[in-house]
Residue, then its C-alpha position, 0 to 999 in steps of 0.5 A: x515510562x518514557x520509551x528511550x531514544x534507541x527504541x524509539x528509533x527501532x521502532x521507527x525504522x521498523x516498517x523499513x523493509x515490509x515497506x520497499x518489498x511492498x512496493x517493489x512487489x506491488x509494482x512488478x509481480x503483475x507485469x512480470x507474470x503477465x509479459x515475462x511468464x505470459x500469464x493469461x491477463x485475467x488468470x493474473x488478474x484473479x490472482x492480483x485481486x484474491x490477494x487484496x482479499x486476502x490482505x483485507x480479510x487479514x487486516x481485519x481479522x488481525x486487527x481483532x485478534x491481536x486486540x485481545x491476545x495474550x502472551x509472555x511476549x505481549x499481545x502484538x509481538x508474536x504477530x511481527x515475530x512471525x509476520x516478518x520471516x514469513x513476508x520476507x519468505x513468501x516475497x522471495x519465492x514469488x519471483x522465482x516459480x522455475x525453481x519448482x517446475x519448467x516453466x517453458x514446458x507446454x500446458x503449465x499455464x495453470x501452475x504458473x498461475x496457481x504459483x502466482x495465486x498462492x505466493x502473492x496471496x501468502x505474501x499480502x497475508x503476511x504483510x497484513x498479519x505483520x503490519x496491522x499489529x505492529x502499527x496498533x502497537x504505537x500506542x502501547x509502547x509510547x506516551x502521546x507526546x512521543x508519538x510525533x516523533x516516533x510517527x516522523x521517524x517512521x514515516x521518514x523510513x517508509x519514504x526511504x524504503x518506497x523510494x528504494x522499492x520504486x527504483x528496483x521496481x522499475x529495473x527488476x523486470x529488465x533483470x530476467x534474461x534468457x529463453x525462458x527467461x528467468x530471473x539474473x543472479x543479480x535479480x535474485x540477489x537484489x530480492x534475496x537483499x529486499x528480503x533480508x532487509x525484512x527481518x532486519x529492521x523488525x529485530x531490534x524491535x522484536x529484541x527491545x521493546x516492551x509493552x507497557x505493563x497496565x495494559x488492560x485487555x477487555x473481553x471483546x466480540x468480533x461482531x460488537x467490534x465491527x458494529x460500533x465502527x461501522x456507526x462511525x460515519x466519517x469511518x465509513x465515509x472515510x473509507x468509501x473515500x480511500x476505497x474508489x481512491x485505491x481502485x484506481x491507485x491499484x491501477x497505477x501500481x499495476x501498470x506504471x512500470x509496464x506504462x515505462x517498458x512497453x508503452x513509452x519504449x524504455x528497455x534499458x536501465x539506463x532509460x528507466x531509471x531517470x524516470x523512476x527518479x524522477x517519480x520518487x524525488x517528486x513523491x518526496x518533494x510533494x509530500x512536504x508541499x501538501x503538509x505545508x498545504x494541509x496546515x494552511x487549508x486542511x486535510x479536506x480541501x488538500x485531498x479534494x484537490x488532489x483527487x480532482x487534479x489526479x482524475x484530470x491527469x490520468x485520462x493523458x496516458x494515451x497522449x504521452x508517448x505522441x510527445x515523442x515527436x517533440x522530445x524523447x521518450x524518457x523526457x516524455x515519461x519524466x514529463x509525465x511521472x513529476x505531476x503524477x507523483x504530485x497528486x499520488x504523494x497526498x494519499x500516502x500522507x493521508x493514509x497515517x493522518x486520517x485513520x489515526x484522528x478518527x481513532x483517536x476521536x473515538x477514544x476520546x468519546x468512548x473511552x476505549x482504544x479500538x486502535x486495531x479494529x480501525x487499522x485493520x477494519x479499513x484493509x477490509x473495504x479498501x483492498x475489496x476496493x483494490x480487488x475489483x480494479x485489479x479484475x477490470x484491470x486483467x480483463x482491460x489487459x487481457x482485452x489488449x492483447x486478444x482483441x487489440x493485438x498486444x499489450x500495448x493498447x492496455x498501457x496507454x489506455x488504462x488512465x481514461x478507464x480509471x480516472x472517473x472513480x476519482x471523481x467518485x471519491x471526490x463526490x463522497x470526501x464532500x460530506x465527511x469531516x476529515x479536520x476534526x478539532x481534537x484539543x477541543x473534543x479533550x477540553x469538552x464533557x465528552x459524548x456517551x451512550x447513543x451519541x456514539x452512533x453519530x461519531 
């Protein structure tokens, strides 16, 4: 039965809320904890890198579980009913700790970074918990031909959502104000709103939709599971790939606004916002060139050359704020921010496309739907990834400030660090086929048996 055009919509605006708090979250938490709070930069560090962990672990765990689970409510919807409150709570409370104790008080550093620790490491727990069932629902509530469309609408609201999470991003850190400073009313009513959002835009699909009755649910272990994915070389390769991709995005994420704020000089909303814009509107426009440039040259040769372009880019951070002497400061972060965007907007189309072919690949080979061990098994390597950037990057920090005198030789210098690991990313894209030909592989005998391995 054909999945009505309603649900399919409440399906696909779903992700909408999760997806601009990420963001939101992704781009401030680090740089509010570690200026605005005066976290220790490696104790923020730890914190950043266990809640990649903890998100990896999730990824993988709930991937698994929720494979197998079994409810009047179906076997992923328990997971959004209780994932999304639980994300829209533990994003809320990351941003205000002086509700629990005075955080101008001497010698709280360690409760300040065991509030951090714990509420973004809660936070990225339920994000996982939330998001790996819901994206392995797709293909169990929707027949293979609904599915672009419904994918396109998601997609279409994530973009929507990451463009809103970019811009409050970017003004979130200037709304604290104070001594000690602590967030405006009108910053807790803009993350009050983010959470909000969270539980919004998942309810109509916690209300209306059904999973499909004929599924069946076969008794599988956690370590078979893992096993057999793990002999998928284009999984594994595909994975070391996005792994170097995301320690150096995780550096990125970090330290874009901070780059805006404390590098280039941009103190007001007015001066940062044109910038963030600027980075969203690029962000947009490029993820439909690369679409154009994925159907005419392949996913492959795309993303290697967004990889090598990226890693070219990166190494200017500390050339930026010298184009000073020549425009200004907000001119010289938007000449900037347009092509970084171009080369981050292929890893965001690929992140859906890739996955989703190696799964589908191995469906058809095998002849069983490992939708959720392939979603949540790559959050394990890929936020281990992430997890040893965000260490390097507290120590880079932590570094600026005790040896270089302030915060201001880590945010020009951080691109040089992390630009060669694209390049190792790169290296390893050469041996993998990410353009796999699924119509012929639905038109062929099929592999079984041992040939499995060599998937």
């Amino acid at each position: 039965m054909k999945l009505p055009l309603y649900k399919k919509i409440a399906y696909g605006m779903g992700r909408f809320g999760s997806s601009a708090m990420l963001t939101l979250t992704g781009l401030t938490s680090f740089l509010v904890y570690g200026t605005i709070f005066e976290l220790n930069w490696i104790l923020a560090g730890i914190s950043l890198a266990t809640s990649y962990v903890v998100i990896g672990l999730t990824h993988w765990l709930t991937g698994y579980i929720s494979d197998g689970f079994n409810s009047r409510f179906g076997r992923r919807k328990p997971f959004v009913m209780v994932g999304a409150p639980g994300l829209a709570i533990t994003g809320y409370l990351l941003f205000i700790p002086d509700r629990f104790f005075d955080i101008a008080a001497s010698g709280i550093e360690m409760q300040v970074f065991l509030y951090y620790l714990f509420f973004l490491s809660s936070f990225k727990f339920f994000y996982a918990f939330l998001l790996t069932a819901f994206q392995a629902w797709l293909p169990e509530i929707t027949d293979e031909d609904e599915r672009p469309l419904v994918s396109s609408m998601q997609n279409t609201a994530n973009w929507i959502a990451n463009g809103l999470g970019v811009t409050f991003g970017f003004i979130t850190p200037l709304l604290f104000v104070g001594t000690p400073q602590v967030l405006s009313s009108m910053g807790q009513t803009i993350i009050a709103i983010f959470s909000l959002f969270i539980i919004i835009f998942y309810l109509p699909s916690i209300l209306l939709i059904k999973e499909k009755p004929d599924i069946v649910i076969p008794p599988r272990s956690l370590y078979d599971e893992t096993a057999i994915v793990l002999k998928n070389k284009t999984f594994v390769g595909w994975f070391m790939t996005v792994g170097f991709l995301s320690f150096t995005f995780s550096a990125i994420t970090a330290q874009i606004v901070g780059f805006a704020q404390i590098a280039l000089g941009l103190n007001t909303i007015g001066q940062v916002l044109p910038p963030a814009l600027a980075l969203l509107v690029s962000i947009m426009v490029f993820l439909f060139i690369w679409i154009k440039s994925i159907k005419r040259f392949g996913k492959k040769k795309t993303m290697m050359f967004s990889l090598v372009y990226l890693a070219i880019l990166l190494p200017l951070t500390p050339l930026i704020p010298q184009l000073a002497t020549f425009m200004s400061n907000v001119n010289a972060a938007i000449l900037f921010f347009i092509p970084l965007a171009a080369g981050m907007a292929v890893y965001y189309i690929m992140s859906y496309i890739v996955p989703a072919d190696i799964a589908e690949v191995d469906e058809i080979v095998t002849g069983h739907s490992r939708a959720g061990m392939y979603t949540g098994f790559i959050g394990v390597p890929l936020n281990l990834f992430q997890a040893a950037g965000s260490l390097l990057l507290g120590f880079l920090m932590d570094y600026s400030r005790n040896v270089m005198g302030g915060d201001v030789w880590g945010y020009l210098w951080w691109g040089p660090l992390f630009a060669p690991f694209l390049l190792v990313a790169a290296f390893i894209l050469r041996y993998i086929d990410i353009d796999p030909d699924i119509q012929k592989l639905r038109e062929g005998p099929g592999i079984t048996g041992v040939e499995e391995a060599e998937l």
